[in-house]
N, C-alpha and C positions, 0 to 999 in steps of 0.2 A: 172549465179551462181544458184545452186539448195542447196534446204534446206530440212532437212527431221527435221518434227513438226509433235508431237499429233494430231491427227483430232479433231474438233471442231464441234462441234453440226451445225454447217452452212455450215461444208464439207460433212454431209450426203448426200445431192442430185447429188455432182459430184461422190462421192464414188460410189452410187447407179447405176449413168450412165455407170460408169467404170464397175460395176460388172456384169453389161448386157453386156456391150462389150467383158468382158473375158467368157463371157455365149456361144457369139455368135461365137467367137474365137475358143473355145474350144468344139463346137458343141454342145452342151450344152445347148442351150435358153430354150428348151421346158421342164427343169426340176428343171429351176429357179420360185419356186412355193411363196415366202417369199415376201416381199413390203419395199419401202423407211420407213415407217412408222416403219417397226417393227423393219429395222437396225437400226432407230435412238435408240427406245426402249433395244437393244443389247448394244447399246454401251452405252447409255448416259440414263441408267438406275440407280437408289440408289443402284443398286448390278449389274452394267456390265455383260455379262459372255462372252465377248470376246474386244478386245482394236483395235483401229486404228492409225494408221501413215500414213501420206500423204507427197508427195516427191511436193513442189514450186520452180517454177522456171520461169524467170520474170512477177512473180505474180500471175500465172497459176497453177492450181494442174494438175501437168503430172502423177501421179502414188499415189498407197495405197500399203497396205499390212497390215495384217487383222490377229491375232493372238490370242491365249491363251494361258493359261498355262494347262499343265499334271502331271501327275506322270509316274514315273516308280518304280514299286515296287523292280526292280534288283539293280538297285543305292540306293534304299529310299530317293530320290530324285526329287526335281518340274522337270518340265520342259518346253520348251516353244513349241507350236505349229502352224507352220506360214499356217494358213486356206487360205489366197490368198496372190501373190505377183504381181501388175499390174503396166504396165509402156505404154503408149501412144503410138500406133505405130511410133507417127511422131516424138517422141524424141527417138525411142529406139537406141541404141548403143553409147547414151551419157554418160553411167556410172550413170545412176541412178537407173539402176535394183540392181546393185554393193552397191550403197549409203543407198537403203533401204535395201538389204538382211545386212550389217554390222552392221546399226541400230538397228537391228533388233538381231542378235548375241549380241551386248553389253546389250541392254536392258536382256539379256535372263543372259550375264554374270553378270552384277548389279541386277538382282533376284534372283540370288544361283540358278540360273539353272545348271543340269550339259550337256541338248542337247538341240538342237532343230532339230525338225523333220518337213515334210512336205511330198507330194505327188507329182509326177509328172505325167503326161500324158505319155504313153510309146512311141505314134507318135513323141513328141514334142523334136523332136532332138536340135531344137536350146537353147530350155530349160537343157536339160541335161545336154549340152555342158557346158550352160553357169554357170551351179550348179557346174558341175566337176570344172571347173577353178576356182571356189572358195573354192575347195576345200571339195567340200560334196563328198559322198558313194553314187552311185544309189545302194538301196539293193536288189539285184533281187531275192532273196532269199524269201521275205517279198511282199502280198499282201495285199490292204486295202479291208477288209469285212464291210458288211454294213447290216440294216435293218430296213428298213423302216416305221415306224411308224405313 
Protein backbone atom coordinates (compact mmCIF):
# COMPACT_ATOMS: atom_id res chain seq x y z
CA UNK A 1 0.00 0.00 0.00
CA UNK A 2 1.50 3.52 -0.89
CA UNK A 3 0.66 6.74 0.77
CA UNK A 4 1.21 10.20 -0.59
CA UNK A 5 2.11 12.60 2.78
CA UNK A 6 3.74 16.14 2.92
CA UNK A 7 7.52 15.84 3.30
CA UNK A 8 8.96 16.29 6.66
CA UNK A 9 12.04 17.99 7.49
CA UNK A 10 13.67 14.11 7.92
CA UNK A 11 12.46 13.38 4.23
CA UNK A 12 15.04 15.98 2.94
CA UNK A 13 17.99 13.60 2.60
CA UNK A 14 16.05 10.92 0.62
CA UNK A 15 14.51 13.74 -1.47
CA UNK A 16 17.96 15.01 -2.19
CA UNK A 17 19.25 11.39 -3.16
CA UNK A 18 16.25 11.15 -5.37
CA UNK A 19 16.94 14.56 -7.09
CA UNK A 20 20.54 13.52 -8.03
CA UNK A 21 19.00 10.35 -9.38
CA UNK A 22 16.49 12.11 -11.66
CA UNK A 23 19.82 14.50 -12.37
CA UNK A 24 21.51 11.56 -13.37
CA UNK A 25 18.58 10.10 -15.34
CA UNK A 26 17.86 12.92 -17.14
CA UNK A 27 21.53 13.63 -17.97
CA UNK A 28 21.57 16.40 -16.04
CA UNK A 29 24.07 15.80 -12.88
CA UNK A 30 26.56 18.23 -14.00
CA UNK A 31 24.01 21.27 -13.67
CA UNK A 32 22.70 20.24 -10.24
CA UNK A 33 24.66 23.23 -8.65
CA UNK A 34 22.16 23.66 -5.19
CA UNK A 35 22.92 21.29 -1.64
CA UNK A 36 20.74 19.20 0.79
CA UNK A 37 21.08 22.03 3.02
CA UNK A 38 19.58 24.58 0.90
CA UNK A 39 16.54 22.23 -0.08
CA UNK A 40 15.87 21.83 3.36
CA UNK A 41 16.05 25.91 3.73
CA UNK A 42 13.32 25.83 0.31
CA UNK A 43 11.12 23.94 1.92
CA UNK A 44 11.19 24.15 5.57
CA UNK A 45 11.85 27.85 5.77
CA UNK A 46 9.42 30.69 7.81
CA UNK A 47 8.44 31.63 4.16
CA UNK A 48 8.84 28.17 1.88
CA UNK A 49 9.01 29.20 -1.81
CA UNK A 50 8.44 25.74 -3.00
CA UNK A 51 6.39 22.45 -1.02
CA UNK A 52 7.09 18.75 -1.12
CA UNK A 53 5.11 15.46 -1.30
CA UNK A 54 6.69 12.18 -0.88
CA UNK A 55 4.93 8.82 -2.17
CA UNK A 56 5.62 5.63 1.14
CA UNK A 57 5.24 2.50 0.57
CA UNK A 58 6.10 -0.38 3.03
CA UNK A 59 7.76 2.36 4.91
CA UNK A 60 10.01 3.27 2.17
CA UNK A 61 9.91 6.66 0.41
CA UNK A 62 9.74 5.42 -3.29
CA UNK A 63 8.94 8.91 -5.06
CA UNK A 64 8.60 13.03 -4.36
CA UNK A 65 7.25 15.74 -6.35
CA UNK A 66 8.21 19.17 -5.70
CA UNK A 67 5.88 22.10 -6.54
CA UNK A 68 4.82 25.90 -6.41
CA UNK A 69 2.47 28.00 -7.02
CA UNK A 70 2.18 30.82 -10.27
CA UNK A 71 0.13 33.10 -11.64
CA UNK A 72 -1.32 33.54 -14.83
CA UNK A 73 -2.32 36.84 -15.69
CA UNK A 74 -4.92 35.40 -18.83
CA UNK A 75 -7.09 33.74 -15.98
CA UNK A 76 -6.06 36.23 -13.03
CA UNK A 77 -5.47 33.23 -11.52
CA UNK A 78 -2.78 31.07 -9.08
CA UNK A 79 -1.65 28.29 -10.26
CA UNK A 80 0.25 25.24 -9.40
CA UNK A 81 3.60 24.36 -10.74
CA UNK A 82 5.03 20.67 -10.57
CA UNK A 83 9.11 21.48 -10.57
CA UNK A 84 9.82 17.56 -10.29
CA UNK A 85 7.90 14.45 -10.28
CA UNK A 86 10.23 11.14 -9.16
CA UNK A 87 9.13 7.62 -8.65
CA UNK A 88 12.08 4.74 -8.02
CA UNK A 89 12.90 2.82 -10.82
CA UNK A 90 12.34 -0.37 -8.97
CA UNK A 91 8.69 0.56 -8.05
CA UNK A 92 7.91 2.24 -11.42
CA UNK A 93 4.71 0.98 -13.20
CA UNK A 94 3.02 0.49 -9.80
CA UNK A 95 0.76 3.64 -10.05
CA UNK A 96 2.55 5.85 -7.92
CA UNK A 97 3.75 8.24 -10.55
CA UNK A 98 -0.45 8.30 -11.10
CA UNK A 99 -0.83 8.63 -7.14
CA UNK A 100 1.49 11.60 -6.82
CA UNK A 101 0.54 13.55 -10.27
CA UNK A 102 -3.49 13.22 -8.68
CA UNK A 103 -2.15 14.61 -5.39
CA UNK A 104 -0.77 16.80 -6.81
CA UNK A 105 -4.09 18.21 -9.22
CA UNK A 106 -6.25 18.16 -5.89
CA UNK A 107 -4.00 20.04 -3.85
CA UNK A 108 -3.75 22.62 -6.96
CA UNK A 109 -7.78 22.18 -6.93
CA UNK A 110 -8.25 22.83 -2.95
CA UNK A 111 -5.90 26.15 -3.74
CA UNK A 112 -8.19 27.83 -6.39
CA UNK A 113 -5.83 26.87 -8.76
CA UNK A 114 -7.25 27.00 -12.21
CA UNK A 115 -3.76 24.75 -13.86
CA UNK A 116 -0.99 23.14 -13.35
CA UNK A 117 1.89 23.10 -15.55
CA UNK A 118 5.21 21.41 -15.76
CA UNK A 119 7.92 20.45 -18.31
CA UNK A 120 9.03 17.51 -20.00
CA UNK A 121 12.19 16.26 -21.63
CA UNK A 122 11.27 15.96 -25.45
CA UNK A 123 13.52 12.38 -25.39
CA UNK A 124 11.42 11.16 -22.51
CA UNK A 125 8.86 9.19 -24.39
CA UNK A 126 7.80 7.14 -21.46
CA UNK A 127 7.19 10.35 -19.62
CA UNK A 128 4.89 11.96 -22.30
CA UNK A 129 3.06 8.86 -22.77
CA UNK A 130 2.58 8.45 -19.29
CA UNK A 131 1.34 12.51 -18.85
CA UNK A 132 -0.92 11.93 -22.20
CA UNK A 133 -2.80 9.10 -20.22
CA UNK A 134 -3.61 11.35 -17.63
CA UNK A 135 -4.66 13.44 -19.53
CA UNK A 136 -2.32 16.43 -20.04
CA UNK A 137 -1.44 18.62 -23.51
CA UNK A 138 2.23 18.27 -24.51
CA UNK A 139 2.22 21.86 -25.89
CA UNK A 140 4.51 22.00 -28.68
CA UNK A 141 3.85 25.12 -29.54
CA UNK A 142 5.30 26.51 -26.08
CA UNK A 143 9.19 26.56 -25.14
CA UNK A 144 10.67 26.90 -21.65
CA UNK A 145 13.39 30.07 -21.83
CA UNK A 146 15.64 30.39 -19.18
CA UNK A 147 18.50 32.75 -17.60
CA UNK A 148 20.83 32.13 -15.70
CA UNK A 149 21.77 34.23 -13.02
Amino acid sequence: MTSIRPAEPADVSTIWRMILDLAEFEKLRDQVKGSEEELHQSLFSEKPVCHAVVAVSDGQTVGYAIYFYNYSTFLTRKGLYLEDLYVAPEVRGQGIGKLLLNHIIELAREGGCKRVDWSVLDWNQNAIDFYESMGARVMPDWRTCRIEL
